[in-house]
N, C-alpha and C positions, 0 to 999 in steps of 0.2 A: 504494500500500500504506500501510495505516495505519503511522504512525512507529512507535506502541508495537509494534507486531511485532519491527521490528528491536529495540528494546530488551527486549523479552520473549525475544527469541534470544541477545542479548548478554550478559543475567545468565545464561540457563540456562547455555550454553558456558563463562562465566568466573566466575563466583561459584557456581553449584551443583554443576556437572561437572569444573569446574577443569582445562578441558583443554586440553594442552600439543605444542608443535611432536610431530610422530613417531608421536602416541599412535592407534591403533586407534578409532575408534567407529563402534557399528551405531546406526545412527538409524533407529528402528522409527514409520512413517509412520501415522498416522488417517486415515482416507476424508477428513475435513474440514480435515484439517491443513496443507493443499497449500502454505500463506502461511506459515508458521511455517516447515517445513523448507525451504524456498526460502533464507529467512532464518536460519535455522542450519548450512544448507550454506554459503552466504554467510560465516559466521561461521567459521567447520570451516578454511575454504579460507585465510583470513586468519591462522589461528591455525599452520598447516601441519601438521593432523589429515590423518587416512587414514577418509576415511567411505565406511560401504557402507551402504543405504538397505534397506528392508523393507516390506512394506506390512500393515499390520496393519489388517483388517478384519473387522468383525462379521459380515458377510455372506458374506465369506468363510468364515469359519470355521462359520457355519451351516451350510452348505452341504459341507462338507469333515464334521463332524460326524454331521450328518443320511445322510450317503450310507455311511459305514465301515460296515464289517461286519468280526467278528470281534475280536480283542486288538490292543490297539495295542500297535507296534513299542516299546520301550523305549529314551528319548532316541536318536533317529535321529543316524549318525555326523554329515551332512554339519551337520543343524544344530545340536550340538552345539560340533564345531570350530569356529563362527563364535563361540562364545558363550566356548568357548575360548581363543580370540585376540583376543579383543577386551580392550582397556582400559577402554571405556566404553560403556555403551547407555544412549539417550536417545528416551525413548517420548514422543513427541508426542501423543497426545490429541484426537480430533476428530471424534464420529461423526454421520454422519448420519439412523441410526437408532440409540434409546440400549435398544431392548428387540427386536434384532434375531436373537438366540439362546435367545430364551423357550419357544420348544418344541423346541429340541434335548431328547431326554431326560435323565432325572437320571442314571441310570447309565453311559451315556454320557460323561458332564460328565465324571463321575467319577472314569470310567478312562481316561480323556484327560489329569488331572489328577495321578494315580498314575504316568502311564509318562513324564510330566516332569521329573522329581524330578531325575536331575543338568542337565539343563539348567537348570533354576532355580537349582539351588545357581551351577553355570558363570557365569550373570547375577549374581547376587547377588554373586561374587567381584569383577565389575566397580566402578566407578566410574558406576553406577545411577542415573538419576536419571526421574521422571514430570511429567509437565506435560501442559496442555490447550489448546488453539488454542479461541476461544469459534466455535460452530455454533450454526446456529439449532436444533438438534435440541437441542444442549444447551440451550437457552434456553427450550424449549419444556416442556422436564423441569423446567428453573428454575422454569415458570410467568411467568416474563418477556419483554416485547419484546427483537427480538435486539439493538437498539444500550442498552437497558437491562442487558442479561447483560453485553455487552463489557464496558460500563465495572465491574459489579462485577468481571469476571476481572482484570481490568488494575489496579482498586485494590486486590485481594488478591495479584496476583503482583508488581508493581511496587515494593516495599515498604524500607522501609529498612532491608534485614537484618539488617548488624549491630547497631544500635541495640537491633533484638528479641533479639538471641542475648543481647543484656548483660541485658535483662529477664530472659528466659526460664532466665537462668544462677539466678538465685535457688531457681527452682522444682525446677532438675536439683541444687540443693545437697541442698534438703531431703529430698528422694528418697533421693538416695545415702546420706545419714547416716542414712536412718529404716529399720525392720522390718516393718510393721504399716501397712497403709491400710485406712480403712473407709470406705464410701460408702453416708450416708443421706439419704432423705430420700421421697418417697409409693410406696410398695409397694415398696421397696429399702431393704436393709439387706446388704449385704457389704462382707463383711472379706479381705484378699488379706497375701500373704506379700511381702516386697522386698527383705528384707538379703540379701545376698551378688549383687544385682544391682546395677546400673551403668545409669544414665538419659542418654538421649539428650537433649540440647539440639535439637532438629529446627530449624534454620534454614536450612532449604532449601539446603543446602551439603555434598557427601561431609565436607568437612573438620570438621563437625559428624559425622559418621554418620548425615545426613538426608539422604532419597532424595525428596521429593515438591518442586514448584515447583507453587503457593504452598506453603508449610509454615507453622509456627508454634504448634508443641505439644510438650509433654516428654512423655518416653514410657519406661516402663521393663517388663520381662519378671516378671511375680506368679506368683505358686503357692500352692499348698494355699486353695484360696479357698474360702469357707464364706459361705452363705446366698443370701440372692434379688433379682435386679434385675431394673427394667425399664424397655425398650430407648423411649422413647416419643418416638424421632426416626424419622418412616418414613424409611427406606431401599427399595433397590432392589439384592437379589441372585440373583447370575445371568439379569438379565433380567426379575426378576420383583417385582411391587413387596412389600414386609414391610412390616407395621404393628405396634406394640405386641405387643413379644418381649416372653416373661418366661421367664427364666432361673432353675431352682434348684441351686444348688452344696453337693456334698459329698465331702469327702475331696478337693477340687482337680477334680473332674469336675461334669459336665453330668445331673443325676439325672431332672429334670422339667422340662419346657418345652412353651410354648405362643405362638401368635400369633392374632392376632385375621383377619391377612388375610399370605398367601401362607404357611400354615402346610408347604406340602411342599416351597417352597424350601428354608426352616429346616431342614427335616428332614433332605434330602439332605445339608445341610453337615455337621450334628451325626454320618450315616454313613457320610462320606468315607475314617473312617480312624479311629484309637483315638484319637489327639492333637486331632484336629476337635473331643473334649467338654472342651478342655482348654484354658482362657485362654493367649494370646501374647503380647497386649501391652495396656497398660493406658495411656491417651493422656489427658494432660490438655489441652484445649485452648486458646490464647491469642494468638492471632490475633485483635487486635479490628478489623482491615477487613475480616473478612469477617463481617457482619453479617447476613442471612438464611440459611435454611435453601433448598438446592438440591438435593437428591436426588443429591448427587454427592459421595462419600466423599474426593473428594480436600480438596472443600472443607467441606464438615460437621463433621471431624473436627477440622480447624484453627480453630475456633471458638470465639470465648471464649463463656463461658458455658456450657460441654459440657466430658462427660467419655465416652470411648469406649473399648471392650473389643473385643478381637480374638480370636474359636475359632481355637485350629490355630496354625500356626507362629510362634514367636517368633526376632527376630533376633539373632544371634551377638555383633550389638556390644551386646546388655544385660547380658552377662555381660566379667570383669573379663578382661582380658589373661592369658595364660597359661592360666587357669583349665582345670580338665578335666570341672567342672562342665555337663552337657548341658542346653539346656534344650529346651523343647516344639517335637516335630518336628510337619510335618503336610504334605502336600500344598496344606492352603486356610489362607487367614487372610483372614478374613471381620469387617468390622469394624462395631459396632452402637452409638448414640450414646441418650447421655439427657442432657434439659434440666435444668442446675442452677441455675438463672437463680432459681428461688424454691426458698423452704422444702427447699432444701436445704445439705447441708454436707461436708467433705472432710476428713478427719482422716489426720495421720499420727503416729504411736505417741500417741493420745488427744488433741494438740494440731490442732486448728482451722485449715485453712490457708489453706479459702476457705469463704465462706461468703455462698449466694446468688450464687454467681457471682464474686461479687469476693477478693482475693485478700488476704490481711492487708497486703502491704507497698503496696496501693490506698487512694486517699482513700474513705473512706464503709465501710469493712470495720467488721462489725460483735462484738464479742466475741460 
């Protein structure tokens, strides 16, 4: 077994999941993952965790999808109560088909999506955390050889984490103090709302209130968002590839949209639910080891030089403690990326924060 496994299992367990003798975790298995959970059961057993294993497959779930008939059951008890007792779930990542639910149908998707709602929140209550085992399937989406994909996953999750959380603390400062973001730059121009929100430092760590392995983006919950962007990183949702989204916003909602390619994916997401036309999270990304574009939101999203918007659900820790402030529910959150690497810029309350990608407290920012 490659050694980075073991060490790919040792941070996710002890730096991102933080978990401790006694504690609960369901470790939710990929088709491709088999080396990674070996090695985090490994890890699990050392630490004196209580794990129970899951198999999470796309092709399962095709197939489970494709054959129902009628309403689904609303959050099922049995699998509920795991999600319930659980202190941690750790999704491993690994498929060996990455577009193996592309004709399930949309409605379907849908209401499959709908009748999850407290099992999600039940996970979410967890110590969450997402990660990826590299597959050649993955690599093949990457458009990479597979020992070329390894090594990018390994130099994006391998990382010196806290070093980045002290970066990344600058960027979750100015968030927190500001009101006002605008994002321009070729056929984008929007402005979002942020005071009375609270920004996530995402460094791969609960103890941050970051749930992905790699991570490497600050992230905070916008509202009342006015005017138009576009999305010009292809992505892949629900199995289907999206190219060049363009978003128009008014009054904090979703008024006019368009795609150039997988326009009824889009569509299904935007009528999942009322909060699906409705921003969740706004992600700046700063992750500079992961330097290509992979068709994989775990890591696209962590990317310096990008900034990323999520339809549909935003999360509880962007809001301030106590608060009784709600913010955007939704069954999906659906996350879409645009390149700011040029002629573009990032303001918060009229001040310049990056610009071209680079960040003002970077060498080469430019006024």
């Amino acid at each position: 077994m490659d050694p980075r496994v073991r060490e790919h299992a040792e941070t996710l367990v002890d730096w991102s999941a933080r978990i401790e003798a006694g504690e609960n975790v369901v470790v939710s298995v990929g088709e491709g993952a088999h080396d990674l959970a070996v090695a985090v059961a490994q890890a699990l057993g050392e630490r004196g965790a209580n794990p129970v294993s899951t198999y999470a497959s796309e092709e399962f779930s095709r197939a489970y999808l494709r054959a129902r008939e009628g309403e689904f059951d609303a959050d099922p008890a049995h699998e509920l109560a795991l999600y319930e007792n659980a202190d941690a779930v750790l999704f491993l990542g690994g498929p060996r088909n990455t577009t193996a639910t592309a004709d399930v149908p949309g409605g379907t998707r849908q209401a499959a999506a709908r009748a999850q709602q407290g099992i999600r929140e039940a996970r979410m209550d967890t110590k969450w955390v997402s990660t990826v085992h590299p597959t050649r399937a993955g690599a093949q989406q990457a458009g990479m050889a597979f020992e070329e994909y390894r090594e990018f996953v390994y130099d994006a999750v391998l990382r010196d984490w806290e070093s980045l959380a002290g970066e990344m603390a600058e960027m979750k400062a100015i968030l927190d103090e500001g009101e006002e973001v605008r994002l321009v730059k070729e056929e984008t121009d929007l402005t979002m709302r942020i005071d009375g929100r609270v920004a996530v430092n995402s460094a791969a760590s609960v103890a941050y209130d970051s749930h992905n392995l790699p991570s490497g983006e600050v992230f905070t919950a916008p509202y009342a968002t006015e005017g138009e962007v576009h999305f010009d990183v292809p992505m892949t949702i629900n199995s289907r590839r999206v190219r060049d989204v363009r978003l128009t916003f008014e009054d904090g909602e979703v008024v006019d949209w368009s795609a150039a390619q997988g326009a009824a994916a889009l569509e299904e997401t935007l009528d999942t639910d009322e909060g699906a036309r409705r921003l969740g999270e706004l992600g700046i990304g700063m992750n500079r080891g992961i330097d290509r574009f992979t068709d994989s939101i775990l890591f696209d999203e962590k990317m310096g030089d990008t900034v990323h918007l999520a339809l549909g659900r935003a999360y509880e820790s962007n809001v301030p403690e106590g608060s009784e402030e709600a913010v955007n529910d939704s069954a999906v959150h659906v996350d879409m990326i645009t390149d700011v690497s040029e002629d573009a810029r990032l303001e918060v309350d009229g001040e310049v924060v990056q610009r071209n990608g680079t960040f003002r407290w970077e060498h080469g920012f430019e006024e």
